[in-house]
MDAnalysis code that builds the backbone (N, CA, C; Angstrom):
import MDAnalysis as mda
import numpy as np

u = mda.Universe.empty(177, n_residues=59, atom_resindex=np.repeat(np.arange(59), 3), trajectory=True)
u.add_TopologyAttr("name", ["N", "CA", "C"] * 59)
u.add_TopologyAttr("resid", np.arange(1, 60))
u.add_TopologyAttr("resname", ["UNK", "UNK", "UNK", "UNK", "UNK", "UNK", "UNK", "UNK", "UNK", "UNK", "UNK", "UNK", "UNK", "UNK", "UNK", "UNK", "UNK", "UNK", "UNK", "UNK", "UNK", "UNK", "UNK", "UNK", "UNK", "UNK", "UNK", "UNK", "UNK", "UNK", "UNK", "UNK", "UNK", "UNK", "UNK", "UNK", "UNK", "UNK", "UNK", "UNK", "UNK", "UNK", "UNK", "UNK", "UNK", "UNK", "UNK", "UNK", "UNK", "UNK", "UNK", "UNK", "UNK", "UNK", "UNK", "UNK", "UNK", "UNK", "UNK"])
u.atoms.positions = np.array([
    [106.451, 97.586, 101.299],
    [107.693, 98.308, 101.510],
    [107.401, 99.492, 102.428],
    [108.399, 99.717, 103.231],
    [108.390, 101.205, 104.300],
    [108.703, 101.755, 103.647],
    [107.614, 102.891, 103.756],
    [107.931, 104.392, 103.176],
    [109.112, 104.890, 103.449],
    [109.635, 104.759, 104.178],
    [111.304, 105.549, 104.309],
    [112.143, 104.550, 103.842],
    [111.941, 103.249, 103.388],
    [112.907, 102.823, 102.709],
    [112.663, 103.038, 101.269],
    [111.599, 103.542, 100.982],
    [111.605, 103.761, 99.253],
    [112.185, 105.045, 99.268],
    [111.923, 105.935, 99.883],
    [112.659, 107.344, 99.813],
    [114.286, 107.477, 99.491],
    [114.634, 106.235, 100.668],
    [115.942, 105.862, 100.937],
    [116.302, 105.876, 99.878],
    [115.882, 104.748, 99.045],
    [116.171, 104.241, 97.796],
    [116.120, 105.133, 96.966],
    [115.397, 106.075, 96.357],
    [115.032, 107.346, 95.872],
    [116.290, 108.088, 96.030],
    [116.285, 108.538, 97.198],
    [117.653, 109.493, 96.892],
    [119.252, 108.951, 96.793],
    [118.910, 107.356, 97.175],
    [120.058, 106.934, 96.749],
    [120.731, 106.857, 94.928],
    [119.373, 107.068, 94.383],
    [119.478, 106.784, 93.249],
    [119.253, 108.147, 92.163],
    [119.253, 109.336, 93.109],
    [119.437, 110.595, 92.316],
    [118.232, 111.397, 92.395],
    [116.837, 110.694, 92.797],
    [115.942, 111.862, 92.911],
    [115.542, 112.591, 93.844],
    [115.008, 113.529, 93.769],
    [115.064, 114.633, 94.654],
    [113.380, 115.030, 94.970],
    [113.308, 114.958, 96.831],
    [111.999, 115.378, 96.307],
    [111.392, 117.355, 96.295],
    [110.379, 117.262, 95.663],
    [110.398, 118.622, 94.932],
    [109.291, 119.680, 95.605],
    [108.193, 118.863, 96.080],
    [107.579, 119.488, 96.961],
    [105.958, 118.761, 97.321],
    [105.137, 119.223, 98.227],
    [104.183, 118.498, 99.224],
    [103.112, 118.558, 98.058],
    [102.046, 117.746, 97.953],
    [100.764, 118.080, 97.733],
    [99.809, 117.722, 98.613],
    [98.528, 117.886, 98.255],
    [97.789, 117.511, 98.850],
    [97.823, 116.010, 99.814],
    [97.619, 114.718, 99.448],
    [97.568, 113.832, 99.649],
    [99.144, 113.058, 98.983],
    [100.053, 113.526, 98.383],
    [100.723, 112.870, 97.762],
    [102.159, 113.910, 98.293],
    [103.490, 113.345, 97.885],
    [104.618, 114.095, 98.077],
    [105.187, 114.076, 96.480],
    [105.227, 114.953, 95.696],
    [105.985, 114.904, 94.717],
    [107.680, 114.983, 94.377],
    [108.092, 114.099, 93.868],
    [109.575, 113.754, 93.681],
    [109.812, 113.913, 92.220],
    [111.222, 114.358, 91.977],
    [111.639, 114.834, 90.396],
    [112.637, 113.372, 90.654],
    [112.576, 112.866, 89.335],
    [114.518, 111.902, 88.909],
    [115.063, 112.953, 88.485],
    [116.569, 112.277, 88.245],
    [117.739, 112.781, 87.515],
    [117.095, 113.528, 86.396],
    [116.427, 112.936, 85.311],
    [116.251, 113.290, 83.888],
    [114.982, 114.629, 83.981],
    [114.534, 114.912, 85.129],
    [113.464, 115.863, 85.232],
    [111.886, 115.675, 85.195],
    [111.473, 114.190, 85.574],
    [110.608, 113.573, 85.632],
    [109.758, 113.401, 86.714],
    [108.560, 113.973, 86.937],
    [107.841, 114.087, 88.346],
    [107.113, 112.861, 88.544],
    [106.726, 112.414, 89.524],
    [106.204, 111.145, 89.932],
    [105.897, 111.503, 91.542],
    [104.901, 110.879, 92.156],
    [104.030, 110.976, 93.204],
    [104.316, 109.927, 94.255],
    [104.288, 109.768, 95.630],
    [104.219, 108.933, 96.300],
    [103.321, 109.146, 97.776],
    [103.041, 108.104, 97.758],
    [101.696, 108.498, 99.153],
    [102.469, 109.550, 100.110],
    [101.371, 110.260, 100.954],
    [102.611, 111.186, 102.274],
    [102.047, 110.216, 103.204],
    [100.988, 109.752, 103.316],
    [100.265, 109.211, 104.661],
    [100.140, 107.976, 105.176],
    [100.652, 107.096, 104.496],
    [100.594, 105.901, 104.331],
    [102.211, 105.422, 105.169],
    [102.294, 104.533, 106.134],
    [103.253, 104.133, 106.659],
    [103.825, 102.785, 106.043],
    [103.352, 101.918, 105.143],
    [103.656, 100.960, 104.689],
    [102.774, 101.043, 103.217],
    [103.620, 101.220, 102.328],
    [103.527, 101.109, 100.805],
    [102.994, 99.788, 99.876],
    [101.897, 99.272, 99.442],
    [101.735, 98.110, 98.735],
    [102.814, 97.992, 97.949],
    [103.192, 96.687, 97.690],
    [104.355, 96.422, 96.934],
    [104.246, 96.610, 95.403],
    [102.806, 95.883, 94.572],
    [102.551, 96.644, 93.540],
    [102.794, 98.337, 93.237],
    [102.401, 98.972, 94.342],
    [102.682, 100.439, 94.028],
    [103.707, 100.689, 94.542],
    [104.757, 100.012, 95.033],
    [106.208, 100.726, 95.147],
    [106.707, 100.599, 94.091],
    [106.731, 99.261, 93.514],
    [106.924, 98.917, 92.370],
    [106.868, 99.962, 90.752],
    [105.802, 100.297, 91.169],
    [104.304, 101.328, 90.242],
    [105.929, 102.947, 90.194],
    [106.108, 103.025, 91.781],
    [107.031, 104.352, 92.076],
    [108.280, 104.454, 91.354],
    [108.934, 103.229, 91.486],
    [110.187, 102.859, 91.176],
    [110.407, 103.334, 89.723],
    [109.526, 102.227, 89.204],
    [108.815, 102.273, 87.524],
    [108.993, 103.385, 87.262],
    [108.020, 104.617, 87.740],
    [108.190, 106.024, 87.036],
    [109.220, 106.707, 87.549],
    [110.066, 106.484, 88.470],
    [111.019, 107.392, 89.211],
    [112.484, 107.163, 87.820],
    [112.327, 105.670, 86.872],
    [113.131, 105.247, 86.084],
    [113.762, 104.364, 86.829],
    [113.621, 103.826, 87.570],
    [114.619, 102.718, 88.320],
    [114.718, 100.959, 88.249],
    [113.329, 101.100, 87.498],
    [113.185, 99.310, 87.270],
    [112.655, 99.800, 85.772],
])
């Protein structure tokens, strides 16, 4: 999956992201739940979008 289409998806679905880290971009859901997604990576393994979704609450 493209990284800007999981984002897409992300804020289509209420979360917000919250701020940079090191190697990772951290994103909050609706319910106040932090979860991580690569910053550097231009194409996302599908297991770990999957992995994103999962903790973002979406699957």
């Amino acid at each position: 999956m493209n990284k800007s289409e999981l984002e897409r998806k992300l804020i289509e679905n209420g979360c917000k992201f919250w701020r940079h880290g090191k190697k990772h971009d951290i994103w909050m859901n609706p319910q106040g739940k932090k979860f991580q997604v690569w910053r550097h990576l231009k194409d996302i393994p599908s297991g770990t979008a999957n992995q994103i979704l999962k903790d973002a609450g979406l699957k």
